[in-house]
SELO-181392 format. One record per residue: residue in one letter; x, y, z of N, C-alpha, C in turn. Coordinates in pm, whole numbers, plus 50000, padded with zeros to 5 digits. Layout:
BEGIN
AXYZXYZXYZ...
This chain:
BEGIN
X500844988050000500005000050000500885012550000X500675023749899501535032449926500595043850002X501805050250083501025062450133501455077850114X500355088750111500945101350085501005104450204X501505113450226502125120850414502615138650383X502175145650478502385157050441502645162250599X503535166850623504025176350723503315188350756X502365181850847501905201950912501795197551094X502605203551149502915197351280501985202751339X501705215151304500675224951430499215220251373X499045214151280497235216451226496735206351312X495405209551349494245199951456493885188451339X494205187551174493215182451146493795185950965X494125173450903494415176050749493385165850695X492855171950540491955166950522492275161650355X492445146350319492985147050171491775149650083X491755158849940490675158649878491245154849750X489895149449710489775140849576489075144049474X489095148149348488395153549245488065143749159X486885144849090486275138549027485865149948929X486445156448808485575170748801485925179348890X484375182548912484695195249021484155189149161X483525178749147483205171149257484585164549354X484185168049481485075166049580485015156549651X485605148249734485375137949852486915137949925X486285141550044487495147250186487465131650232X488885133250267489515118850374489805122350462X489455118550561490445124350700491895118050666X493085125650739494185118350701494685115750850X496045106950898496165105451028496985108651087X497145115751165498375123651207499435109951262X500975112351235501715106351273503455112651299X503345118351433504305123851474503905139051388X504735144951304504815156951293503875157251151X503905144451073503195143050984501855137750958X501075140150847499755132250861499815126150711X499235112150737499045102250666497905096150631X498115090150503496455086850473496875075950305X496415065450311496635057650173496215063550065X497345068749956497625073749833496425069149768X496175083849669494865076949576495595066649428X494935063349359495415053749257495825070149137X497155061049048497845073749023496745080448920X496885089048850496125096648769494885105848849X494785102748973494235112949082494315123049056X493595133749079493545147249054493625149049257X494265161849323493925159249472494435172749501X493595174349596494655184949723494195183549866X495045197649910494675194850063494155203050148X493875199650259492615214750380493275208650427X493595218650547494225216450699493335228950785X493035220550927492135227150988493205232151137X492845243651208493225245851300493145260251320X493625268851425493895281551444493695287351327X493465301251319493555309451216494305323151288X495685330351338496555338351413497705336851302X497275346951214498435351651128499825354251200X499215366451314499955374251415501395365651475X500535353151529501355339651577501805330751491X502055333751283502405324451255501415314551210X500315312351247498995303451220498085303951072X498005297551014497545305350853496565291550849X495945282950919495005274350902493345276650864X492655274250769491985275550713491555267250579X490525256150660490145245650609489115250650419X488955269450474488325265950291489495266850215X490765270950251491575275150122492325252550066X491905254149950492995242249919493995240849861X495075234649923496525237249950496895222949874X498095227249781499215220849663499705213149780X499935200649777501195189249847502475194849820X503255195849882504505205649874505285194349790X505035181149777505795171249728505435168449575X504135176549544503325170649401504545176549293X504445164649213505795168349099504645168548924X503115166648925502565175648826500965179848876X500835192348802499405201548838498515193148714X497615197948747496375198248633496115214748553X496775221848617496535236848571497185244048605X497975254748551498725264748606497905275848704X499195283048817498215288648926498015302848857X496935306848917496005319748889496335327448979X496605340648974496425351149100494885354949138X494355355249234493495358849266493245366449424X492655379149470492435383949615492155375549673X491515363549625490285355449759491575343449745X492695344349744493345333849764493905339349915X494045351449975494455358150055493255355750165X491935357650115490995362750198490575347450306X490295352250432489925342650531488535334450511X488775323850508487075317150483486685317550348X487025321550249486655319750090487135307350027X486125299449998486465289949957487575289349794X488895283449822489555285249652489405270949573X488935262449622488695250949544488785255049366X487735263049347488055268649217489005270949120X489935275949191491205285349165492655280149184X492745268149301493965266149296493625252149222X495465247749117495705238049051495395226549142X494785215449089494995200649184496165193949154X496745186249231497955180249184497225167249095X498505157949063498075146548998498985139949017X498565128049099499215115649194500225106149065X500775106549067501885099748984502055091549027X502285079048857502355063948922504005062648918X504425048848945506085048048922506495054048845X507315064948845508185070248772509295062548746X509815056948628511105053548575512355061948623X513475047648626514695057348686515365058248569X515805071648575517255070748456518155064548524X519305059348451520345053748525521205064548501X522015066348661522845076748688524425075748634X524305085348529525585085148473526415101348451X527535099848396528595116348443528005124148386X527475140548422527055145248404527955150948244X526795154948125527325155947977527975169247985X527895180348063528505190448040529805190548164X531025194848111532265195048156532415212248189X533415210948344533865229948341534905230948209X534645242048176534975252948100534245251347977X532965248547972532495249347860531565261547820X530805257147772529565269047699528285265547743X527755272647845526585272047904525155279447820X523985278347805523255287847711521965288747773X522025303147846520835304947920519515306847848X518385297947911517085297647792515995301747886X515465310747857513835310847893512725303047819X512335291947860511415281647718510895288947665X510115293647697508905298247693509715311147549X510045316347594510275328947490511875321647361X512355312147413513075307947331512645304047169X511205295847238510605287647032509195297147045X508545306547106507185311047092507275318046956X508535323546902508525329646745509365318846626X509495303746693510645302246611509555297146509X510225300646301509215296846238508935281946250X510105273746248510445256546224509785251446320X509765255346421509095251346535507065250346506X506615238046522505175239446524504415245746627X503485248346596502775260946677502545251446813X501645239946810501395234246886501855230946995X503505231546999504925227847070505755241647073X505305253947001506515262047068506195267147221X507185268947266507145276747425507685264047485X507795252347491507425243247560508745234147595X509085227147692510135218947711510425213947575X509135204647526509835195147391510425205547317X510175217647258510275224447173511845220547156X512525220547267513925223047287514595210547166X513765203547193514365188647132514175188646939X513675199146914512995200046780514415202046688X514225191046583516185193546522516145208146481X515465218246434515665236146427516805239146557X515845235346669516535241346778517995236146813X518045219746785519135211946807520185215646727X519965219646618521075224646497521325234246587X520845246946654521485261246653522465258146761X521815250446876522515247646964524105239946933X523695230246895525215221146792526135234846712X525465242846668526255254946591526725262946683X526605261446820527305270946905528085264946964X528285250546937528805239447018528765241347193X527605247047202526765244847361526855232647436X527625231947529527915220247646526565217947771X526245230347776524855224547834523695238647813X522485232047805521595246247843521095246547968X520785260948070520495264948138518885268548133X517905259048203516595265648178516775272048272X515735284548309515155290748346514055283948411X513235287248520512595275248616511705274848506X511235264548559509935251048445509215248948587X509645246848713508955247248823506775258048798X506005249148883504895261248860505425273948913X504525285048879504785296848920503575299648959X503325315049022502305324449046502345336648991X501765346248933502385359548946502175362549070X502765375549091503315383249206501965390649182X500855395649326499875402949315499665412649244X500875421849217500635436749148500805435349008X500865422048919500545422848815499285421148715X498655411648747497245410648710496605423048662X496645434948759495625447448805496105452748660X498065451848618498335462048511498335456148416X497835443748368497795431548264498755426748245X499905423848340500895418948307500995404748389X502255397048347502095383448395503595380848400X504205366348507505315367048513505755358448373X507175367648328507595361248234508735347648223X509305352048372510765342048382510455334148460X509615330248561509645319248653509805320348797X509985327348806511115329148957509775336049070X508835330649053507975328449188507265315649179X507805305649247507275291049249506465292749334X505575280549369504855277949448505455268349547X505745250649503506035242149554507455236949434X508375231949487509615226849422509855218049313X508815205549349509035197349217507985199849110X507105203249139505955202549015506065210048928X505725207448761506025215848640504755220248593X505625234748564504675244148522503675234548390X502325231548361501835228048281501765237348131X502045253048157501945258348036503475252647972X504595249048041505965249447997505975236547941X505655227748053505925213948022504095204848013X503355206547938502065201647979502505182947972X503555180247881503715163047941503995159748025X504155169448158505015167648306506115156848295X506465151048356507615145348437508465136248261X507345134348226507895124448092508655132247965X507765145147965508245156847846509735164947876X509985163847991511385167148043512145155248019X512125142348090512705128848079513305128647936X511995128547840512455125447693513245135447656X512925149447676514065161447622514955160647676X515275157547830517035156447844517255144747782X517035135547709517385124047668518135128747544X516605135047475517115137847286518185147447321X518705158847424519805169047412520825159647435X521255151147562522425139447587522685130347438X521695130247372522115125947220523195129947192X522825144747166523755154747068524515158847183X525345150847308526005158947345526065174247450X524565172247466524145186447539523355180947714X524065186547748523715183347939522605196747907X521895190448061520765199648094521105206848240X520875217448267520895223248401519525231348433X519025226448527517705237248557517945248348660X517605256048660517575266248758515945265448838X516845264548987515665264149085516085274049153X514405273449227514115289649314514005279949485X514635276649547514895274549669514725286149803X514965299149741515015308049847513915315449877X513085313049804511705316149855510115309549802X508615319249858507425307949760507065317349719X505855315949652505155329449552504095330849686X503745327849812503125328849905503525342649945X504485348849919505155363149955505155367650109X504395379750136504725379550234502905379350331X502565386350415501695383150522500605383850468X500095396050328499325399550243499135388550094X499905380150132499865372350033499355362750035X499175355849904497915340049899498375330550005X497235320350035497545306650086497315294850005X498735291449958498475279649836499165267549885X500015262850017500795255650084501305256150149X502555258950152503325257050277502895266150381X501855279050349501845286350478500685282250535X499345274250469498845270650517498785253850546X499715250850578500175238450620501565236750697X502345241850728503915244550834504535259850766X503915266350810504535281150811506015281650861X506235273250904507855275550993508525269750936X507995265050811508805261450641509935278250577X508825289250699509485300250660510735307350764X511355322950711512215320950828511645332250888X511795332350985510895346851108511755353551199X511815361051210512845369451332511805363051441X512855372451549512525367451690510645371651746X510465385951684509085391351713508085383751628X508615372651534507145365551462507285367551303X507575383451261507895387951151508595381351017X508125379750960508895369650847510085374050823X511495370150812512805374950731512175373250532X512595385550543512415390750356514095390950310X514645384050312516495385050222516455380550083X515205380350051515165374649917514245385749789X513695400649887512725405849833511425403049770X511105390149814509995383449774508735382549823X509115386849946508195387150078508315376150240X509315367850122509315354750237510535342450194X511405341950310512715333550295512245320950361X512435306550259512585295950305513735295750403X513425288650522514425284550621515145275450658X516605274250617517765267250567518235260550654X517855267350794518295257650955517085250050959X515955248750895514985239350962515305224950853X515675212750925516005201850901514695193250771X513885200650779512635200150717512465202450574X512915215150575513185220850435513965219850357X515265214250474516525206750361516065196150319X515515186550374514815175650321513675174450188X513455182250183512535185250070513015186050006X514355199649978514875203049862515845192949811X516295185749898517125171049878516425163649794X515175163249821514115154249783514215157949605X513755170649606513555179049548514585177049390X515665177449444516985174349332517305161649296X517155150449398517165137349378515905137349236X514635139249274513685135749183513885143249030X514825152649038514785157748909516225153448870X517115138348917518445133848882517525120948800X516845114248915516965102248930515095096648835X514595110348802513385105248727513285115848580X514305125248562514595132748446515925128548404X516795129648478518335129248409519385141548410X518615149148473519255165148446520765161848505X521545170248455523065170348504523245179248590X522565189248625523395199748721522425210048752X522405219448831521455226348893521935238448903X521085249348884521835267748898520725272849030X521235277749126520615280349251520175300849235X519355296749249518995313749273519195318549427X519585328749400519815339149554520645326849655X521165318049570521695309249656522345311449812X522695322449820523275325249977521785316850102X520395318050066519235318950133519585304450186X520215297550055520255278050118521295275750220X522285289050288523165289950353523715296550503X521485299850523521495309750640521135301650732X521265309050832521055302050963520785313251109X520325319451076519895331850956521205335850863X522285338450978523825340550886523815337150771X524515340150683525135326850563526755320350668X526685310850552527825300350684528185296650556X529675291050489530275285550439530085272150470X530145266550517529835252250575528575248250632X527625252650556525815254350602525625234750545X524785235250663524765218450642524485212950491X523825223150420523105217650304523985212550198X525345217950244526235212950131526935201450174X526835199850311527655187650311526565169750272X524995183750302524395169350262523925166950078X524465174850032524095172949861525495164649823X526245168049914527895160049855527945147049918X526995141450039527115131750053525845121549966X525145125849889524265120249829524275115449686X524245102249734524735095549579524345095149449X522625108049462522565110249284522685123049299X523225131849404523485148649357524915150449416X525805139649449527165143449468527885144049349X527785140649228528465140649097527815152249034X526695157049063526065167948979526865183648945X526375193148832527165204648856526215214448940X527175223349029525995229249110526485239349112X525955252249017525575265049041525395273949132X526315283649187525125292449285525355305749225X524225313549211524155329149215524625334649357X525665336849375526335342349493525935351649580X524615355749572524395365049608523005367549686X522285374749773520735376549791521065394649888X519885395549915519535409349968519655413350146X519995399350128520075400950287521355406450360X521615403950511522755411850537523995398250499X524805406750462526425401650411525745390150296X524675397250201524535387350142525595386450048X526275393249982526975396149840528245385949935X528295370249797529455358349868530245348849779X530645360749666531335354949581532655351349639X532905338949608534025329649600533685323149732X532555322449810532505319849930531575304949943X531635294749824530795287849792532075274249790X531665262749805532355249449827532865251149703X534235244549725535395242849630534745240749471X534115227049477533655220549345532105225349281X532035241449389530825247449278531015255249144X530325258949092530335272049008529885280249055X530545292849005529175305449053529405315648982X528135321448924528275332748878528685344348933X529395348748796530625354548842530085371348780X529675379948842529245396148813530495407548795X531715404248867532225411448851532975411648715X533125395648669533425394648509532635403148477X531425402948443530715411948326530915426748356X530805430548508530725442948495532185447848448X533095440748469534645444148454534415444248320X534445435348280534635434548124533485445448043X532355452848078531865458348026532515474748062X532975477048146533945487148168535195487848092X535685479048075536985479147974536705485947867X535555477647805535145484947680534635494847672X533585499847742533495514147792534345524647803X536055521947843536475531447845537315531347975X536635527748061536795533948255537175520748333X537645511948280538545501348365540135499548279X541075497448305542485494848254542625473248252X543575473248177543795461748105544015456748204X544665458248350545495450748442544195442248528X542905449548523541695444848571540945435548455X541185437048362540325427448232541495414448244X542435418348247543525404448215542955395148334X543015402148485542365390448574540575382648559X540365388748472539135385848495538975374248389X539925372848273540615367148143540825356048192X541765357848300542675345848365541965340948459X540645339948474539955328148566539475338448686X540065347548727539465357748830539885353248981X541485350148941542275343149074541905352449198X542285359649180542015376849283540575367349392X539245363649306538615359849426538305341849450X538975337349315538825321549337540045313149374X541235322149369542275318449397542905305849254X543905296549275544425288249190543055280549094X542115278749189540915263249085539195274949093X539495277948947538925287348837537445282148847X536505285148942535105280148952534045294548877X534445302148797534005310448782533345309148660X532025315748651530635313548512530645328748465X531275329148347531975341448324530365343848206X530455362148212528935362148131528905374848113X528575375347988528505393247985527125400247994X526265392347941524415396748015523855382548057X522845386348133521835370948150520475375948182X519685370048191517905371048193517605387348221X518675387748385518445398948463519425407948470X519105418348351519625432148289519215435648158X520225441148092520055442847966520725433547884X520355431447761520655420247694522295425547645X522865417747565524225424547510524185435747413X523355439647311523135447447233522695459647326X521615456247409520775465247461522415473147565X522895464647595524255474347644524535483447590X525445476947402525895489347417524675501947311X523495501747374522685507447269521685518847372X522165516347508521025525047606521955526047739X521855536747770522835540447901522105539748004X520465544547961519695542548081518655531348071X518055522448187517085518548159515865519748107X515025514448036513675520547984512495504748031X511955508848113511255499748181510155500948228X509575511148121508125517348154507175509048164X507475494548029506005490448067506115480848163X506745478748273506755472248366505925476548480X505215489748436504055499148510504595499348636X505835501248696506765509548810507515520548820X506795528048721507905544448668509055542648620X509505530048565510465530748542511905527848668X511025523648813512065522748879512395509648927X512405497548860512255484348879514005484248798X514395474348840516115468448744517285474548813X518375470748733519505476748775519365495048756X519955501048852520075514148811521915518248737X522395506848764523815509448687523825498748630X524105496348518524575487548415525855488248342X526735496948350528145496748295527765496748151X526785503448132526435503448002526935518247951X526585520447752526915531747666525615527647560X525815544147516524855541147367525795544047263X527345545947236527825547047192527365559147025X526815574847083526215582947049524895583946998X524305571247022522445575247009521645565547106X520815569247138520025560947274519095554547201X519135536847188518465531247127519055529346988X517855525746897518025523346764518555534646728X519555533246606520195541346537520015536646369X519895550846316520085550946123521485552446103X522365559446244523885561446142524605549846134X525485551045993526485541146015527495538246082X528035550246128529305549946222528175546546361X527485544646378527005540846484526535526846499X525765521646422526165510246419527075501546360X528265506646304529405497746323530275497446420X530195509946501530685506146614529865497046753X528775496946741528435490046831528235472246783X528725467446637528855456846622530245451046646X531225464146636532445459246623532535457946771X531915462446832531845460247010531205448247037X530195443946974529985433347058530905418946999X531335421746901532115410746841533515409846971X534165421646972535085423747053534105420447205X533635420047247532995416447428532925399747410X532235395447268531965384247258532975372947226X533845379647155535515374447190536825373447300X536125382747365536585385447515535835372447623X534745366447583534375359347614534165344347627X534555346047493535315329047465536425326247474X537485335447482538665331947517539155331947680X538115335147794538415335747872538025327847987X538895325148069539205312148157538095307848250X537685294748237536525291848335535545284848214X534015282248327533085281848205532145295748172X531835294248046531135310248008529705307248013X529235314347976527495316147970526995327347866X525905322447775525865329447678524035330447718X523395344247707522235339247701521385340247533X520315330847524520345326447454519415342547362X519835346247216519265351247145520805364747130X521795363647240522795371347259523665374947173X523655359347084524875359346976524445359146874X523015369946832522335373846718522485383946727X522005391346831521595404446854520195406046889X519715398246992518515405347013518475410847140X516965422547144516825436347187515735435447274X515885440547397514365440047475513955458247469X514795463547366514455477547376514675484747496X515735483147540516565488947688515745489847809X514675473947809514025472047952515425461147999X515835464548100516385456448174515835444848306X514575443448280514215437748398512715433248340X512925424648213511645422748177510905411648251X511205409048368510525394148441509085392748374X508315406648386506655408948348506505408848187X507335404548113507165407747990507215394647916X505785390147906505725379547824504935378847708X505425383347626505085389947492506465393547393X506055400747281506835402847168508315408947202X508625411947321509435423347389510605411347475X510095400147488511045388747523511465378347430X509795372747348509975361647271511215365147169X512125355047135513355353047047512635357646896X513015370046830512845367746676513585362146614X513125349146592514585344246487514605349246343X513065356646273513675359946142514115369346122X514755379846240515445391346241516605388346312X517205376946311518605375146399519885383246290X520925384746323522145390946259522795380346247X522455375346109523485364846094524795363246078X525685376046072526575373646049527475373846202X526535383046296527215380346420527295365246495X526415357746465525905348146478526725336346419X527265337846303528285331946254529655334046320X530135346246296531425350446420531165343346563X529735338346603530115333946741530335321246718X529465316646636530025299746598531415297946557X532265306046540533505308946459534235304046565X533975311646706534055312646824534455305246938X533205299346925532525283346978533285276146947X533295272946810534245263646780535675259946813X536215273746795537425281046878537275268347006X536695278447020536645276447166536765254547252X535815250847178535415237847191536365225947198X537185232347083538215226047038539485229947153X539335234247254540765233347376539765236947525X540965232447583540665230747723540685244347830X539315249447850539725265547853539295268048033X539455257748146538585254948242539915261048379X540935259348296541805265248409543285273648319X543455280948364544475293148323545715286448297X546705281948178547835276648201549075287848226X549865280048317550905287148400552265290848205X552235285048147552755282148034552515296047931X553075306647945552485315847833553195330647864X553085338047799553775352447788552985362447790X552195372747855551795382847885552785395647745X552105398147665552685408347544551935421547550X552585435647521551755445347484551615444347351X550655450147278550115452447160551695455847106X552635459147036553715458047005554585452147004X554585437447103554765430447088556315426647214X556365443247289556865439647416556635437247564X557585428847617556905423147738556165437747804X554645431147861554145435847948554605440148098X554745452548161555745459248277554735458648352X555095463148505554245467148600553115485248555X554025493548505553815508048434552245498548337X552455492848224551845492248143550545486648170X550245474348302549265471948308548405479948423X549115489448476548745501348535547985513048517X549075513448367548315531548276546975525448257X546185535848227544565531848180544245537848053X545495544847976545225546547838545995530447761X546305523047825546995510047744545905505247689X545875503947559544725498247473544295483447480X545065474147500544555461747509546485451647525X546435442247514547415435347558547425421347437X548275413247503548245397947395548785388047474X548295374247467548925366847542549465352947422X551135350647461551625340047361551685329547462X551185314447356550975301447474552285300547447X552585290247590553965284147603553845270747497X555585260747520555355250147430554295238347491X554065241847612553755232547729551515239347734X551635250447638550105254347674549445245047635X547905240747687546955235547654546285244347502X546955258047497546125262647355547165268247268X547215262947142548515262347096548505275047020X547535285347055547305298346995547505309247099X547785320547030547835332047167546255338647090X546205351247188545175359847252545285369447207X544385379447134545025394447168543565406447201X543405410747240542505424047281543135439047311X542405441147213542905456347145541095468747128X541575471047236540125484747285540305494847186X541275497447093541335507147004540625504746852X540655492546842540215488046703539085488646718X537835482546775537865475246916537865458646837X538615449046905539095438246857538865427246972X538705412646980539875402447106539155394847051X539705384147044539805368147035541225360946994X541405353446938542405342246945542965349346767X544605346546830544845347146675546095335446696X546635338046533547595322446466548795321046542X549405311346511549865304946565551705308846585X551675321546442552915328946450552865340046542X552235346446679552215352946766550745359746780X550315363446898549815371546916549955387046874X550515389746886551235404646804551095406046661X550815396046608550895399446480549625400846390X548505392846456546925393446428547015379646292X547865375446229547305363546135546725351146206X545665347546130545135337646140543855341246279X543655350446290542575358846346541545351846276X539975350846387538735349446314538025364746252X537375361946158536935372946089536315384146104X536285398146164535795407546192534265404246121
């Protein structure tokens, strides 16, 4: 007999419900120790749950037998979630409104094998959803969607960038965030889940199987999968916000200061809590089920510091010693965004030896170089693996835009943000971007204007493949596409995100495959000690030279002993960098093609 069990320690009273339609039938379930239990319905169940008890927000208490509450464990919905007031309101029944889960029968195991993407490769950040919603090759029926990914259109572009793994963007359900609905907007990227394992049905409507088979067809060709999960917080937000699970079923799933008050380090409204033995267990749960019943290779952590508090962040926060002792997520690659809002959140290089982590000060460095207002002696470290904060073993995810900013074009094409229709005045995103319009804001008719901002991104985008670690490209980057200088389109799911592929720049697009290839073809994961530091003239580089901040760019010649039997050169005057032949750096032959 199998059984479902759900953790709500404080409720008088959980109640399993069963759909038939819209017709319901409540089970009592049985409390056992902290959990309550009750024999699993037969799989293809539609279900959710009521929990009865207190209703003392004040104290933490969010019980309220009309709202029905997602199994924090359900891995597929019947419907994506809706925003609605009466998901908030006391005593309104949401039966209506919230998704039912759907009881899954045996899931098949993949058998656990080395993850397909290797460090120092080419990572390619994807939003599904806006990746195939314009692609033509792609059928209507299937764009937006996990499979889409697997469609040979998409598989060719990817193979043409020689991409080592893609990066989704969560596939997890979502909610929007309350204040969008009112302005017609909706979330575009993902990043307010509800519960951990279950897939969004608009992304993935084959749930658990439509992922399975797409990491399968990408490990074909060679391409690992990495998902990005939202661990550090729920779309439950904060005190004003819906009851869709965990708060109305173990609120102390969340983290609270001493007066009751929820901790917000995540700006969301509400931080999962990383010391409760509870929640690590889940998310354990959580990654196991997306190794051991999808196949995925590796995982990118958002606001990752949140999986590390106690409230503190701690370098040695239990959670890592228990993903490394676990035998289908100790081989995995594991991502963290180094960073969250809380205090001493900003913790780059402060992450276990054998992680990755995105790495910000690459981009912003490197987008300053070219700008003008950083010197070569700061781009060369950032070139060379970014020892300064990772020291000798190069864990760094080097990137010049990703989801959250401006895209690469939109760099060098808008100095300021333009983020009106995000209906926040414009004050939502980064307020510094290390960005230029390189003399017109936005689209430009002149020619000297846009050839310099192509010859720039060729030069950023060559700066990028030649440099040490693994990189990250997001995806539509190495065309040229434009969100029209919104930097923070999370709300923008429409024409203003979706990928145009019949307006891509093909020829930039070619230069990156030029690139790629470059690139693919050597081992670019750690800095070799083997090589010569050159100025553009072709004499040794001094202490003076990587000092001045009018020095235009530099060159590096491999030793006989390098892993790349080519040197380097970047030159801010032309504007120029990538790999040239094999008779010096200094000399530019055998350069890829402007």
């Amino acid at each position: 007999m199998s059984i479902l069990a759900v953790r709500a320690p404080r409720a008088e009273g959980v109640m399993l419900c069963l759909f038939d339609g819209d017709a319901e039938t409540r089970v009592p379930m049985v409390r056992q120790g902290d959990d309550w239990r009750v024999e699993a319905p037969a799989p293809g169940t539609r279900y959710g749950l009521r929990a009865h008890g207190e209703w003392a927000p004040e104290r933490g208490l969010w019980f309220d037998p009309a709202k029905l509450l997602v199994d924090p464990r359900a891995v597929e919905l019947d419907r994506p979630f809706a925003f609605s007031p009466a998901l908030s309101e006391y005593g309104v029944d949401t039966a209506g409104l919230v998704p039912r889960a759907v009881m899954p029968g045996a899931l098949p195991e993949v058998p656990l094998a080395a993850p397909a993407f290797k460090r120092g490769g080419l990572i390619y950040e994807v939003n599904v959803r806006a990746l195939t919603m314009l692609h033509p090759d792609v059928p209507e029926v299937q764009r937006g969607t996990v499979a889409a990914l697997a469609h040979p259109a998409v598989l060719a572009h990817l193979e043409k960038l020689h991409v080592s793994a893609i990066e989704l963007m969560p596939i997890t359900a979502w909610i929007d965030e309350r204040h969008l609905p009112p302005l017609g907007l909706s979330n575009a990227w993902g990043y307010n889940p509800v519960v951990p394992m279950a897939l969004d049905p608009r992304l993935c409507p084959g749930g658990v199987a439509e992922l399975r088979e797409t990491v399968a067809a990408l490990h074909a060709h060679g391409i690992g999968v990495i998902l990005d999960l939202v661990f550090n917080h729920t779309g439950e937000s904060d005190v004003l916000g819906p009851v869709l699970s965990f708060r109305g079923l173990d609120n102390a799933a969340y983290a609270h200061a001493p007066d009751g008050s929820l901790i917000n380090d995540t700006g969301c409204g509400n931080t999962l809590d990383f010391a409760n033995p509870a929640v690590r267990a889940l998310v354990l749960e959580s990654l196991r089920h997306f190794v051991r019943h999808c196949g995925v290779d590796g995982f990118r952590f958002d606001l990752a510091p949140v999986m590390a508090r106690g409230p503190g962040f701690a370098a040695d926060a239990p959670i890592f010693a228990e993903i490394d002792a676990d035998p289908w997520l100790g081989t995995r690659v594991m991502i963290a965004e180094p960073w969250d809002i809380g205090p001493g959140g900003y913790q780059l290089g402060r992450f276990p030896a054998h992680w990755l982590e995105w790495n910000d000060r690459y981009r912003d460095d490197v987008r300053r170089f070219w700008r003008g207002d950083a010197g070569v002696g700061l781009l060369a470290q950032r070139l060379a693996g970014s020892s300064d904060i990772f020291g000798k073993d190069c864990r760094s995810v080097n990137f010049l835009a990703a989801h959250d900013g401006f895209t690469l074009a939109d760099t060098l094409a808008y100095e300021h943000r333009r983020n009106h229709a995000n209906g926040e005045d414009n004050r939502d995103g980064h307020g510094e971007n290390f960005s230029w319009n390189n003399g017109a804001e936005g689209p430009s008719d002149d020619a000297a204007v846009i050839a310099r901002r192509a010859a720039l991104a060729r030069a950023m985008l060559g700066t990028l493949f030649v440099s040490t670690g693994t990189i990250m490209l997001t995806a539509g980057d190495e065309f040229g596409r434009s969100q029209q200088g919104n930097n923070n389109a999370y709300a923008q799911d429409n024409a203003l995100t979706w990928i145009d592929w019949t307006r891509r720049d093909r020829a930039l697009e070619d230069h990156v495959a030029a690139l790629a290839a470059w690139r693919a073809a050597r081992d670019l994961a750690q800095f070799p000690e083997d090589g010569t530091w050159r100025a553009l003239d072709g004499a040794a580089m001094d202490a003076g030279r990587w000092e001045d901040s009018a020095t235009a760019g530099f060159a590096w010649q491999a030793g006989e002993k390098a892993a790349r039997p080519t040197g380097l050169r970047i030159d801010r005057a032309a504007p120029w960098a990538g790999p040239v032949g094999d008779d010096g750096p200094g000399k530019g032959s055998g350069a890829l093609p402007d």
